[in-house]
SEVEX-229842 format. One line per field, with one value per residue (C-alpha): residue number from 0; chain; x, y, z. Coordinates in Angstrom, 2 decimals. Layout:
BEGIN
nr [NUM,...] $
kette [A,...] $
east [X,...] $
north [Y,...] $
up [Z,...] $
This chain:
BEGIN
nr [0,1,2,3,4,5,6,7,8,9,10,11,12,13,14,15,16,17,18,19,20,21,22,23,24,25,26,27,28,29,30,31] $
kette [A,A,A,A,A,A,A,A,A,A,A,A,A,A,A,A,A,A,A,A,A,A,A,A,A,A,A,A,A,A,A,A] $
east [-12.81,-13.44,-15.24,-17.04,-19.43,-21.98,-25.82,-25.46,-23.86,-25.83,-26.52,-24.84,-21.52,-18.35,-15.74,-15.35,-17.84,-19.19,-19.05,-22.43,-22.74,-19.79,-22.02,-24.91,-23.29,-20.76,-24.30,-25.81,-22.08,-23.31,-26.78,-26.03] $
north [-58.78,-62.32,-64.19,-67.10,-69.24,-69.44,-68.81,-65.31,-66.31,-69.63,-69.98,-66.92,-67.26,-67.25,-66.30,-62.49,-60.77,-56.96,-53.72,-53.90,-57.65,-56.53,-53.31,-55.32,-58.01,-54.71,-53.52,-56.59,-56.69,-53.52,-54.73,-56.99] $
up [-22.07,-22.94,-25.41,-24.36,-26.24,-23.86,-23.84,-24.56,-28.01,-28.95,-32.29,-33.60,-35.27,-33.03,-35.31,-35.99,-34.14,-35.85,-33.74,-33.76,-31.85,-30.00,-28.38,-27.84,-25.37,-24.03,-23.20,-21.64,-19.56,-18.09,-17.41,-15.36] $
């Protein structure tokens, strides 16, 4: 899955994400 820096991600760091930022936009993915 990719990684872009878009809304979704504003203002929140893009280098390594944590598992727990990583479930939280998995879930949003799903969502929508």
């Amino acid at each position: 899955m990719g990684r872009c820096p878009c809304c979704i991600r504003e203002g929140l760091n893009r280098g390594a994400w944590t598992a727990e930022e990583d479930k939280i936009l998995t879930d949003y993915v799903l969502a929508h």
